[in-house]
C-alpha positions in Angstrom: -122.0 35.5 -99.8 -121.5 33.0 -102.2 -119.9 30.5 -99.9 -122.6 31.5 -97.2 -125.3 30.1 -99.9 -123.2 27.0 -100.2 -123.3 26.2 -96.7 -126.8 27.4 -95.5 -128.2 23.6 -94.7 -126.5 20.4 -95.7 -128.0 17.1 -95.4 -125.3 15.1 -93.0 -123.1 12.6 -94.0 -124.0 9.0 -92.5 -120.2 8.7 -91.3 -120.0 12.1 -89.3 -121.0 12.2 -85.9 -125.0 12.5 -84.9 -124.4 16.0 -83.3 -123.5 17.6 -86.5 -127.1 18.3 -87.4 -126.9 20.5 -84.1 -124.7 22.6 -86.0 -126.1 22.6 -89.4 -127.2 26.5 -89.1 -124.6 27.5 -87.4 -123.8 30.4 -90.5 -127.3 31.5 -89.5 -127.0 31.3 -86.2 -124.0 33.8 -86.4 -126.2 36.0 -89.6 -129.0 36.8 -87.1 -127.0 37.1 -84.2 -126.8 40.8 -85.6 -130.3 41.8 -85.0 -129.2 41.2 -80.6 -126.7 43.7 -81.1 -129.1 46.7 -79.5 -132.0 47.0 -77.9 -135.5 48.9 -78.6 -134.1 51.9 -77.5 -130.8 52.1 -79.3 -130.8 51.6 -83.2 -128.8 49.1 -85.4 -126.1 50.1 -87.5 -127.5 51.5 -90.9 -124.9 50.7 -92.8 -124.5 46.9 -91.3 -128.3 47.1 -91.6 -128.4 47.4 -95.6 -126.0 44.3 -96.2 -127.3 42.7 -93.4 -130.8 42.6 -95.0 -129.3 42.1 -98.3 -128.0 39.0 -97.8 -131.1 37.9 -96.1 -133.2 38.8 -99.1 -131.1 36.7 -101.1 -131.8 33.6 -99.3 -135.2 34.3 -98.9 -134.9 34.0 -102.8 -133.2 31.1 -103.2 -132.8 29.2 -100.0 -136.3 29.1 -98.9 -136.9 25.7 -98.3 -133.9 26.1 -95.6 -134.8 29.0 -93.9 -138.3 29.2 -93.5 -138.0 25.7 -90.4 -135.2 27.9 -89.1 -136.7 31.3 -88.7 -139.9 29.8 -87.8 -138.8 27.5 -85.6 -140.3 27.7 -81.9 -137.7 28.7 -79.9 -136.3 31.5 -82.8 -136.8 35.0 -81.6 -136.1 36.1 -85.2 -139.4 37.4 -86.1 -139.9 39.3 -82.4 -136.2 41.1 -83.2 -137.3 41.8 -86.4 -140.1 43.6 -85.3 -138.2 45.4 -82.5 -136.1 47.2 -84.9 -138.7 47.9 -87.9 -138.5 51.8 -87.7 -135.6 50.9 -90.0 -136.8 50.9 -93.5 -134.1 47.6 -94.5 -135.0 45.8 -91.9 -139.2 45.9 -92.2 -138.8 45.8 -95.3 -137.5 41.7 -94.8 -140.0 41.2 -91.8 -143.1 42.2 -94.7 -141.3 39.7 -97.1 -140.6 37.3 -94.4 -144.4 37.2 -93.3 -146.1 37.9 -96.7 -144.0 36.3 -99.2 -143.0 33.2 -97.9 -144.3 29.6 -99.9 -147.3 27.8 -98.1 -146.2 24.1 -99.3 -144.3 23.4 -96.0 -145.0 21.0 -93.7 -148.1 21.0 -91.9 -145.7 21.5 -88.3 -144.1 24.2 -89.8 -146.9 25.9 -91.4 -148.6 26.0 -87.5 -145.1 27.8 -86.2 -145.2 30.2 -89.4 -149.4 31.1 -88.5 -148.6 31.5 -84.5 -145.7 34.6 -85.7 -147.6 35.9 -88.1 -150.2 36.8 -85.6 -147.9 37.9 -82.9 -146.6 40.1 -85.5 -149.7 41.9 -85.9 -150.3 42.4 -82.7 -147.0 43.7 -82.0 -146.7 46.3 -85.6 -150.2 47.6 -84.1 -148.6 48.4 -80.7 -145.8 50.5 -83.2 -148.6 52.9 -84.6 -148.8 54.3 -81.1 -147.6 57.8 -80.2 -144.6 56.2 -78.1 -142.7 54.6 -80.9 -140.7 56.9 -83.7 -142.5 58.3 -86.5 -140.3 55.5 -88.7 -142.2 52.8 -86.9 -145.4 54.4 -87.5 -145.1 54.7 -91.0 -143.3 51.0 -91.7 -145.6 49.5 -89.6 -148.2 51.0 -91.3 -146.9 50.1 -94.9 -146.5 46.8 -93.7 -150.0 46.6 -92.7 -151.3 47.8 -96.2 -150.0 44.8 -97.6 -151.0 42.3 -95.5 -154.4 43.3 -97.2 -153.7 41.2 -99.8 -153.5 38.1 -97.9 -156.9 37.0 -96.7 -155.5 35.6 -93.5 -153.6 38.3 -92.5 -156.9 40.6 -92.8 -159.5 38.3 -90.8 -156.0 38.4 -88.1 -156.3 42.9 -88.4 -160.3 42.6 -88.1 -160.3 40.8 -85.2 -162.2 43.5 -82.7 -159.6 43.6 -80.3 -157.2 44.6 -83.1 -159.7 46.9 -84.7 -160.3 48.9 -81.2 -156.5 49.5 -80.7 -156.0 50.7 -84.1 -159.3 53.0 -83.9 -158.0 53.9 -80.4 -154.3 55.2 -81.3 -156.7 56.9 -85.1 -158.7 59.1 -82.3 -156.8 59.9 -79.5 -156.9 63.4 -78.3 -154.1 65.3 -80.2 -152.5 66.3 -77.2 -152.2 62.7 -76.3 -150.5 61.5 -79.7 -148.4 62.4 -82.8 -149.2 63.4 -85.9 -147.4 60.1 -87.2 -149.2 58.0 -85.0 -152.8 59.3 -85.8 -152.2 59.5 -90.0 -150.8 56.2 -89.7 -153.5 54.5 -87.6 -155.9 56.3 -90.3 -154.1 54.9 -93.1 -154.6 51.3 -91.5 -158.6 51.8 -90.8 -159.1 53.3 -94.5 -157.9 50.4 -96.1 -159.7 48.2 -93.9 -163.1 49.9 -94.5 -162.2 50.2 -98.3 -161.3 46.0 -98.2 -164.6 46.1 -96.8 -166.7 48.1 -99.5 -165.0 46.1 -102.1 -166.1 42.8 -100.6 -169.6 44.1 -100.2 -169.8 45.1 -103.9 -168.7 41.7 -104.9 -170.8 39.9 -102.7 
């Protein structure tokens, strides 16, 4: 792990050749190669999961500045496999911190890239509150959701009316066309939204 935090991004050495900044992630490039390993369908390794997302936490803790351009970067599918495999509890438990805890004093380029994922990845968690996906999903998308609240931008993103009819769509389908999961879920989301709302109102 240690050696791993060493290694994460080094600036290159004027006498090394120019392609070794091609290779500069190439530790991360193996890290995340874990999250290809199965599909929607079939699950990732628990086990691998919880060190996996361990050491992943760690660098979003103390490697930031590094990892942020990488994960971020337009042609990284990090954040989309992420999201594909959040009815695990470790692994949307680092796509929330990934998307809501990261610093906002990056570059302007990078920022853009960080803002364009952030709203694909509500518009993808909303499609998991639906009665197709595993009641994990439901709920971790869900809890994910609930603290997105906090962050001004991601709310205007959920309250967009698009987002608001899917959410209000999967809250009052017909019992017999949904799950249990799916409907308490899609509740919780709409109550905090109208709650947000109150709150705002009484300010105002």
């Amino acid at each position: 792990m240690e050696s791993t935090q060493a290694t994460l991004v080094t600036e290159p050495d004027h006498e090394e050749p120019a392609e070794v900044p091609d290779s500069r992630y190439v530790l991360l490039d193996r890290l995340f190669k874990f999250l290809e390993q199965s599909n929607d369908v079939e699950e990732l390794n628990p086990v691998l999961s919880g060190y996996f997302c361990k050491l992943v936490s760690l660098l979003i803790s103390r490697k930031q500045k590094q990892l942020v351009p990488y994960i971020f970067s337009p042609k990284s599918m990090i954040i989309e496999n992420l999201v594909r495999h959040v009815g695990q509890k470790s692994i949307s438990e680092i796509l929330n911190k990934l998307i809501t805890q990261i610093d906002s004093d990056f570059e302007p380029s990078i920022m853009e890239q960080v803002h364009i994922k952030q709203q694909m990845v509500v518009e993808k968690l909303i499609t998991h509150l639906g009665p197709e996906k595993h009641e994990e999903n439901n709920l971790n998308a869900s809890t994910i959701f609930q603290d997105m609240f906090e962050i001004k931008e991601f709310f205007n993103i959920i309250c967009a009316k698009e987002n608001i009819q899917a959410i209000a769509d999967y809250a009052c389908a017909p019992i017999d066309q949904s799950t249990k999961a799916s409907k308490t879920s899609s509740l919780a989301v709409l109550n905090h939204i109208i709650q947000h709302h109150i709150e705002k109102a009484k300010k105002g």
